[in-house]
C-alpha positions in Angstrom: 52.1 -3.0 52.5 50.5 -3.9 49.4 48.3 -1.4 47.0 44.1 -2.0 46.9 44.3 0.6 43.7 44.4 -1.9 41.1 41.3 -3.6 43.0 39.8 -0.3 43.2 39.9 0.6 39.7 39.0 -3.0 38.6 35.9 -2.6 40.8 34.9 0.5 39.3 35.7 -0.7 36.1 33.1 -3.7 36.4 30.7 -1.4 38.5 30.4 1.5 35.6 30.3 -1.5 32.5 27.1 -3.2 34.7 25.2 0.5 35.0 26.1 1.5 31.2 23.1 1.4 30.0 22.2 -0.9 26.9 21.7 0.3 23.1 17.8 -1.1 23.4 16.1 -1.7 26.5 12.4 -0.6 28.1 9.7 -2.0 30.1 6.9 -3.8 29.0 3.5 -3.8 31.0 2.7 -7.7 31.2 -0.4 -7.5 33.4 -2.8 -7.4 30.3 -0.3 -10.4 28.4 -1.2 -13.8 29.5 -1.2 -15.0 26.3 2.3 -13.7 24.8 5.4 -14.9 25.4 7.5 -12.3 28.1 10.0 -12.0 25.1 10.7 -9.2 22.7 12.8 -10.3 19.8 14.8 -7.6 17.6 14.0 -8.2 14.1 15.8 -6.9 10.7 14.3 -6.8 7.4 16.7 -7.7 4.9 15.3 -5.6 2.3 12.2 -2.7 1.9 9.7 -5.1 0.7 10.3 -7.3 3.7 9.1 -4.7 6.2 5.7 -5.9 8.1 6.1 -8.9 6.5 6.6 -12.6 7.9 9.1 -14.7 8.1 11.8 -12.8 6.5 13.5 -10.7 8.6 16.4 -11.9 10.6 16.9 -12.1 14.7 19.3 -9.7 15.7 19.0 -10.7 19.4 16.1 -11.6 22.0 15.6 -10.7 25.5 13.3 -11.9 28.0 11.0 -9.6 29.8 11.2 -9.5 33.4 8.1 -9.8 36.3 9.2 -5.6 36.6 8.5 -5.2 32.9 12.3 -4.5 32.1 14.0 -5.8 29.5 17.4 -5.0 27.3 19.2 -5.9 24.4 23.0 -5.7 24.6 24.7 -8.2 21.4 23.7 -5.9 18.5 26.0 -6.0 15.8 27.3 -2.6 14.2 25.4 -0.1 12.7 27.0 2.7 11.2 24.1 3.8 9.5 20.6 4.1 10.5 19.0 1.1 9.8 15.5 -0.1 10.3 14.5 -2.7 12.7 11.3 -3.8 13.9 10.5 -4.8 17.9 8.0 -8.3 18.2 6.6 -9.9 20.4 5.3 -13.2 20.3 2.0 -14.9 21.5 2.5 -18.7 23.5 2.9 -21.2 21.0 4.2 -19.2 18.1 7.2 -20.9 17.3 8.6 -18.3 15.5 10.8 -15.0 16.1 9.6 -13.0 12.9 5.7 -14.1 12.5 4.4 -10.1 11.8 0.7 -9.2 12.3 -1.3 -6.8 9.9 -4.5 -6.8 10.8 -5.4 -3.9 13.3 -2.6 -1.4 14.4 -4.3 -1.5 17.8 -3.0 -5.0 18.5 -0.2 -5.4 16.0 2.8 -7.6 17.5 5.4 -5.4 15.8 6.9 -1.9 16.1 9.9 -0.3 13.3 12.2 1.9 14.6 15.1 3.2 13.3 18.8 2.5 15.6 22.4 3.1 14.9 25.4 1.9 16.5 26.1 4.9 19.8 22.5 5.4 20.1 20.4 4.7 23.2 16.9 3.3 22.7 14.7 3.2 25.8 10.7 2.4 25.7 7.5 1.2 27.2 4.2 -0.4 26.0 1.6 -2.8 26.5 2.3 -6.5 25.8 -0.8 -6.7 24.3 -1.3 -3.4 22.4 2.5 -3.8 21.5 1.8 -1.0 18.3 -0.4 1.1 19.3 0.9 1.6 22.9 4.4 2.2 22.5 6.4 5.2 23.5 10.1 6.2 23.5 12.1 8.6 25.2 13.6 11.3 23.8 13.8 9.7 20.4 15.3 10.3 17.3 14.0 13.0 14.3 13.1 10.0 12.2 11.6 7.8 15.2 9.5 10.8 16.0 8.2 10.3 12.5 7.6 6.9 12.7 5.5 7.0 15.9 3.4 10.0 14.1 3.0 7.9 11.4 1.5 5.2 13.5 -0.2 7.8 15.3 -2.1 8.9 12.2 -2.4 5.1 10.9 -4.3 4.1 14.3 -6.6 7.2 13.6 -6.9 6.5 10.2 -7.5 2.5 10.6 -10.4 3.4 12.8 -11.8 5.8 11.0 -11.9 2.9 8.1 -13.1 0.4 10.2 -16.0 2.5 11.2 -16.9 3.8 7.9 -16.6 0.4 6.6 -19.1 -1.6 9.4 -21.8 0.6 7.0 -20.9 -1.3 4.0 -22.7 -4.6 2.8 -20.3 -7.7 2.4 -22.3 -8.7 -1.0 -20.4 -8.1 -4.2 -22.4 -5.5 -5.5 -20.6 -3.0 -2.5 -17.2 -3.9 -3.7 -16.6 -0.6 -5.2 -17.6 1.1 -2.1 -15.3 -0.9 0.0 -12.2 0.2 -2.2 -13.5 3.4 -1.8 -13.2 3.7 1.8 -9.7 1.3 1.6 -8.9 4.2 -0.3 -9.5 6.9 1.9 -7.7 5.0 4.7 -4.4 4.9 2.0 -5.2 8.7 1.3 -3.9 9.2 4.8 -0.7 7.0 4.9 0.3 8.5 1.3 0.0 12.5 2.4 2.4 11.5 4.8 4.6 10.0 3.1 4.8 12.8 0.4 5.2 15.6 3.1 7.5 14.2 5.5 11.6 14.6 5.2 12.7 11.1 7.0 13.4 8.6 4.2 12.6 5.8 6.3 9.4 6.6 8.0 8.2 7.3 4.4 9.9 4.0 3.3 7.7 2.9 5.9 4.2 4.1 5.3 4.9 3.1 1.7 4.6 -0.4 3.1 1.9 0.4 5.2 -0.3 1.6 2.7 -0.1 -1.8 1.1 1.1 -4.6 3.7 0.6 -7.1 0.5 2.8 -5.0 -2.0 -0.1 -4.2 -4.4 -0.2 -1.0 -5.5 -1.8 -1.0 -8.8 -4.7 1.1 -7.7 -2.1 3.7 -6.3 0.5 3.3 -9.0 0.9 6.8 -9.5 1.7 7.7 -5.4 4.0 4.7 -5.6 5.8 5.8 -9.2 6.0 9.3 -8.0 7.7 8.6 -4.5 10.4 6.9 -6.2 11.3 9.7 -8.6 11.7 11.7 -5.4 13.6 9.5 -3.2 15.9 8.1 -6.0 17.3 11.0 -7.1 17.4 12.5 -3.0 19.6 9.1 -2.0 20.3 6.8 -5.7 22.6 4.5 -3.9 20.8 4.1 -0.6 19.7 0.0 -1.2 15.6 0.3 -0.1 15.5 3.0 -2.0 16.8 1.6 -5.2 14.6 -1.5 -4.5 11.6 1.0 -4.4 12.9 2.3 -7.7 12.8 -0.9 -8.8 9.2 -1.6 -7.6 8.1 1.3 -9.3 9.6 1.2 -13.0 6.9 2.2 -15.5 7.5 -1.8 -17.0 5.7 -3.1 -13.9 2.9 -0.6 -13.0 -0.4 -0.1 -15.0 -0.5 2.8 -17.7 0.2 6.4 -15.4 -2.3 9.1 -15.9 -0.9 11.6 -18.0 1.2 8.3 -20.2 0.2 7.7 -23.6 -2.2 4.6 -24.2 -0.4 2.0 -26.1 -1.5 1.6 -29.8 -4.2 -1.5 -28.4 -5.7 -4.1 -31.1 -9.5 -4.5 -29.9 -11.0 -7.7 -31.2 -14.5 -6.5 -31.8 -17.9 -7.9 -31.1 -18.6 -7.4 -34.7 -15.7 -9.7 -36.0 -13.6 -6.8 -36.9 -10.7 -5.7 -35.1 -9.4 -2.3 -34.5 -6.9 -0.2 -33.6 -6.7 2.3 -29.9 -6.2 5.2 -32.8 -9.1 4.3 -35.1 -11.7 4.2 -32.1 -10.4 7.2 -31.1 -10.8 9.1 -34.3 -13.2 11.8 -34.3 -14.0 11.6 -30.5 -13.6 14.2 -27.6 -13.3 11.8 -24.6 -12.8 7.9 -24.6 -13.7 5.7 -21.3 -11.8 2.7 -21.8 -13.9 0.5 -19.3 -12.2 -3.5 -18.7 -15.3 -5.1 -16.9 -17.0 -8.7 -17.3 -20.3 -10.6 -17.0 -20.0 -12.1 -13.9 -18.7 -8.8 -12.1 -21.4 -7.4 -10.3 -20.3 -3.9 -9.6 -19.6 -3.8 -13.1 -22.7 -4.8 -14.2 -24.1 -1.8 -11.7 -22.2 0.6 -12.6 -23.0 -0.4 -16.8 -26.8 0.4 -15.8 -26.7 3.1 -13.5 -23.3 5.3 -14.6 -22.1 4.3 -18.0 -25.2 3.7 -19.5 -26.9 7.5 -18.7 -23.7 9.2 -19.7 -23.8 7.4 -23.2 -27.2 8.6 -23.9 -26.2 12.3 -22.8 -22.8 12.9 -24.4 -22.7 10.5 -27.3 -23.9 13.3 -29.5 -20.7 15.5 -28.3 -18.2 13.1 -29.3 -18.6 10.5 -26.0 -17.1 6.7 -26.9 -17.3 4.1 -24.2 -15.1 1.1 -25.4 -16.0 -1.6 -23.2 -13.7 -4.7 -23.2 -14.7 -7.9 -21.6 -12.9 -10.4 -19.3 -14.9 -13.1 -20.9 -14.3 -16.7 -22.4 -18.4 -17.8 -23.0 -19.5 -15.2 -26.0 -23.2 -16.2 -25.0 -23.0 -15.0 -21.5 -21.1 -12.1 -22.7 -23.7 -10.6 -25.0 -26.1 -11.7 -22.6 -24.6 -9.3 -19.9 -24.7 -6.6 -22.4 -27.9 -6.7 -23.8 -29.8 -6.9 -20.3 -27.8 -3.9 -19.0 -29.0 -1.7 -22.4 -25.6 -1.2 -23.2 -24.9 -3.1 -26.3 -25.6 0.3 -28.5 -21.6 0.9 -27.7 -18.3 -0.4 -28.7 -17.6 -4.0 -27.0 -14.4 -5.8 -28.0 -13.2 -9.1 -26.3 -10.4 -12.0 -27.1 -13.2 -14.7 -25.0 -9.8 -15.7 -22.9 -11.4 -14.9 -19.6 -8.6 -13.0 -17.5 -5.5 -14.2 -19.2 -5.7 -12.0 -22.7 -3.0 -9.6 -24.4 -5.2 -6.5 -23.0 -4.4 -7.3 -19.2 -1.3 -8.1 -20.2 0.0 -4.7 -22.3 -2.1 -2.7 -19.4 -0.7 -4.5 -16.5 -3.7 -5.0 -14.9 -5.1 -7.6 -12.4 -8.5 -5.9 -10.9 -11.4 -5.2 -12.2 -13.5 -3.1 -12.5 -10.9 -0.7 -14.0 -11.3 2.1 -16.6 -9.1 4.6 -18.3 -10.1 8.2 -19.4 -8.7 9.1 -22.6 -8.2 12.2 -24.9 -8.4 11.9 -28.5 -4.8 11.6 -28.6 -5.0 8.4 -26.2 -3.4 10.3 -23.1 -4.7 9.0 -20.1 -6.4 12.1 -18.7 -8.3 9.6 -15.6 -8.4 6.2 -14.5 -10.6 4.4 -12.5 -13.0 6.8 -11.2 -16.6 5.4 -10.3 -20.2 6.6 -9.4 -20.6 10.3 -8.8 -16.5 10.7 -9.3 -17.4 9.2 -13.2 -19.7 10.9 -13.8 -18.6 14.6 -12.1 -15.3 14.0 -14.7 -17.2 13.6 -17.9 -19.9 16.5 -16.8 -16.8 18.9 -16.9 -14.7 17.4 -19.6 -17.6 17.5 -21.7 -19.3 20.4 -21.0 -15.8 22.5 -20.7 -13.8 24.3 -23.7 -12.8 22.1 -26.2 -9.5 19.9 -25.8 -6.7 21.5 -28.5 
């Protein structure tokens, strides 16, 4: 009589490989999801800078979602490390794997996680609140850190979208809409300087600028990468961040000496950082133009009262304008009442040696300097201005 084993043990065999459950898989709620796709596609950025972004990151494998919700990914390639990887899903019509939304965490299309080869992913969320809705079980240390850091995000993003309905769309409220961009940043920062997982805080560096501008937060940025370059030097985003955040491609670092500037002068003269600085306690270096309206503002309503109260204790403002028409220029100036200080200008609009040596690409911007030329503050407006100069000015005298 002839042996069923073999059989047996081949139908086990097939029976345990079709219940092993797959590296990724989940269930997606569709009922809300009309118009997305029933597909989730795993994405991988190829580098730090291409996290949240478009276009860039390469399919690793798609699945389609089933009417039950489930879905599973089984032809990922090996991962020794832990690498991060982003979940998308795509609206109808969208002929694309990798398009990335940005605009509200609440309805983002993407989710990073972090997976290795021999680790089990499993999840749920809402097609249509992909972000904000999704959970995983049992996840890793660092996944448990990315999905507090959205957590926070989604609490901070509303916060700033409520905060910011209160804020006029006209130019003059510029300054307070960076202000409240800023607070919103504030959030994603903290976290990234208190938490341990490098890639969650590779991660909410992105996050706090989806558009990789950081010049208003160069020091956050210039500071993370000191710490995570000498924690992991050969780890490649991190020595991509490194790169980001050289000193040759940031703006001047508070607490950096101010380069020795040549200030072409409204007078005709021109003169050195060292010689305006001569003799002074406190220097605001303020980069501002005519047409700029919170500039002009803050000329009439900040700068301008400070002058009169602490020129006599050795207060300088050396205002330098982003201006190619001299006549609209001194115009500006003189209607503001601010042409009794220092005004130096090449009249090459926004391309001049100044923006250039400072690195610098927004306005308004300003720089707090010591009589030495250390940067002691840099662009601080309204009652932060003027709270800085009240205490530098009124305090003990610099040595």
């Amino acid at each position: 009589m002839r042996s069923v084993f073999p059989l047996v043990v081949l139908l086990a065999f097939l029976m345990d490989g079709c219940s092993k459950p797959h590296p990724i898989s989940g269930t997606i709620d569709l009922s809300h999801g009309s118009e997305w796709r029933p597909k989730i596609y795993l994405l991988q950025p190829g580098k730090w800078s291409d996290v949240g972004q478009s276009f860039v990151a390469r399919a690793l494998d798609s699945a389609v979602v089933g009417k039950d919700g489930y879905f599973s990914f089984s032809g990922l390639p090996h991962m020794e490390n832990p690498t991060l990887l982003e979940l998308a899903v795509q609206k109808r019509g969208v002929g694309f794997a990798n398009l990335l939304e940005n605009e509200d965490p609440r309805t983002d299309n993407y989710v990073p996680l972090v997976w290795k080869t021999g680790e089990r992913i499993t999840i749920k969320a809402s097609i249509d609140e992909f972000q904000a809705s999704l959970s995983m079980e049992s996840p890793s240390e660092t996944n448990k850190e990315i999905l507090r850091l959205r957590d926070l995000r989604l609490r901070a993003f509303d916060e700033y979208k409520e905060s910011s309905s209160n804020v006029s769309d006209a130019d003059e409220a510029l300054l307070d809409r960076e202000g409240k961009l800023l607070d919103y940043q504030t959030e994603l920062m903290d976290f990234a300087n208190s938490t341990e997982e490098l890639l969650a805080a590779l991660l909410a560096i992105r996050w706090v600028s989806p558009e990789g501008d950081y010049e208003r937060v160069a020091e956050f940025l210039f500071a993370q990468a000191q710490e995570w370059g000498a924690l992991y030097p050969d780890h490649p985003l991190v020595q991509e961040l490194v790169l980001k955040a050289d000193k040759a491609n940031l703006p001047i670092l508070m607490g950096d000496l101010m380069p020795s500037l040549e200030f072409p002068m409204r007078s005709g003269e021109t003169l050195l950082l060292g010689e305006v600085l001569k003799g002074e306690k406190l220097l605001l270096l303020d980069v501002w133009a005519s047409w700029c309206a919170p500039c002009r503002i803050e000329n009439r309503n900040v700068l301008l009262p400070l002058w009169e109260k602490y020129r006599p204790n050795g207060f300088q403002i050396l205002a330098y304008g982003l201006e190619s028409n001299e006549k609209a220029w001194v115009n500006a100036m003189e209607r503001d009442g601010v042409d009794r200080w220092l005004h130096a200008s090449h009249l090459l609009g926004d391309q001049n040696p100044l923006m250039d040596a400072l690195r610098l690409r927004t306005i308004p911007a300003n720089f707090l300097l010591d009589t030495e030329g250390r940067v002691l503050a840099k662009n601080l407006h309204g009652t932060q201005l003027i709270h800085f100069v009240d205490t530098y000015m009124t305090g003990p005298a610099k040595e």
